[in-house]
TIZA-630980 format. One record per residue (C-alpha): x negated, y, z; residue number from 1. Coordinates in steps of 0.02 Angstrom, whole numbers. Each point is the difference from the previous one (the first is absolute). Layout:
REM residues N
R     px     py     pz milo
R      X      Y      Z  NUM
...
REM end
This chain:
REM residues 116
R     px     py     pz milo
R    178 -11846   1479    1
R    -24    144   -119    2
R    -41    169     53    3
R    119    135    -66    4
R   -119    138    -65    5
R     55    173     54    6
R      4    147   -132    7
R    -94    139     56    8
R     14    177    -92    9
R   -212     17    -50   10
R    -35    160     58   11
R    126    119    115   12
R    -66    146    118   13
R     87    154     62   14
R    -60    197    -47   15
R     26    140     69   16
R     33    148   -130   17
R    -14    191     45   18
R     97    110   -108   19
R   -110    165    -30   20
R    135    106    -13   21
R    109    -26    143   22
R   -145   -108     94   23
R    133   -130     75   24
R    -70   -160      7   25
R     79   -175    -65   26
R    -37   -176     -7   27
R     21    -88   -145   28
R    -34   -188    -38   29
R   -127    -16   -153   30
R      7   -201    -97   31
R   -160    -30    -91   32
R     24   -152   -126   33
R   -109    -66   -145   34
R     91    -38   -139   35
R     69   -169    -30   36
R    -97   -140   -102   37
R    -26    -25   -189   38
R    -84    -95   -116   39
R   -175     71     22   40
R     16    -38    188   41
R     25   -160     -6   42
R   -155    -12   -155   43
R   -110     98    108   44
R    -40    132    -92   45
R    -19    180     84   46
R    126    123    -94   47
R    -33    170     45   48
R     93    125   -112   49
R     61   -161   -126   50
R    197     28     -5   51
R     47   -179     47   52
R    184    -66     20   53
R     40   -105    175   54
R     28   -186    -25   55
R    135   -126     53   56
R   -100    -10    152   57
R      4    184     36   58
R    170     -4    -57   59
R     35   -117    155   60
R   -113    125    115   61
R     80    133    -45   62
R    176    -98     54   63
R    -50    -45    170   64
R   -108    170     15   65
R    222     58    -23   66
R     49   -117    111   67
R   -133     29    162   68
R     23    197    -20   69
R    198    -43      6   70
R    -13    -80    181   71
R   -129    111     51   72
R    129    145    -46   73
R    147    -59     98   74
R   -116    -36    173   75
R    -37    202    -33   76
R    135    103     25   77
R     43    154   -104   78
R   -174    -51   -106   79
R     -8    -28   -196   80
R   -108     37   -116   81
R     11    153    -86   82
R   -135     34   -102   83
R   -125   -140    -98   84
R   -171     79    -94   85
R    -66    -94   -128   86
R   -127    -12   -125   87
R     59     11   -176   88
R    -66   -185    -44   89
R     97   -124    -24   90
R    -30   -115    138   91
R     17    143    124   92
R    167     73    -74   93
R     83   -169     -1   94
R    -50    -45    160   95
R     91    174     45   96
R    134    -17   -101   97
R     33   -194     90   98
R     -8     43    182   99
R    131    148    -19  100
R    145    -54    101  101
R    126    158    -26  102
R     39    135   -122  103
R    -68    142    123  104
R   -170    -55    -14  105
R   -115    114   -117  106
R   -128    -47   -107  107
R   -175    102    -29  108
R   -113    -66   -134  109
R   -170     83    -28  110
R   -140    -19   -104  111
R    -94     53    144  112
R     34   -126    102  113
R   -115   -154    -98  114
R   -140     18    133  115
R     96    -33    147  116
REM end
């Protein structure tokens, strides 16, 4: 008998944010995801800043990566992603760019954020 293996979201914790200005309080969900494979995963070799391209593999990540945050939506209600920050590299944008799931989601992408 095969075992059905469950998709688990890699990395979800809950934040609280203080506004300075009006100093109320809110809790906001915060996703942290690596971005989906490519070529020089699968070679081994470390990429750093290199702008690399996902491959079919990461193409298929980035599908079920859709697909988990889609269930994981509907047991939440009233909760959707509003907001995805990116590096500007390629791996990281499309990764971004794949797990959207509606219109009203933004995306941010920053230089800044390679380091992360």
């Amino acid at each position: 008998r095969r075992r059905r293996r469950r998709r688990r979201i890699p990395f979800m914790t809950t934040v609280r944010v203080t506004k300075k200005k009006t100093k109320k309080t809110k809790v906001v969900r915060v996703l942290l995801l690596r971005h989906a494979k490519t070529g020089h995963n699968a070679l081994g070799i470390i990429q750093g800043q290199l702008d690399t391209e996902v491959n079919l593999e990461g193409s298929t990540q980035i599908e079920g990566l859709r697909e988990t945050l889609q269930k994981k939506m509907m047991t939440m209600p009233k909760k959707n992603i509003r907001k995805i920050f990116t590096s500007d590299l390629r791996r990281c944008s499309e990764t971004a760019r794949g797990m959207m799931m509606m219109k009203t989601t933004t995306t941010t992408t920053s230089r800044a954020k390679k380091d992360i």
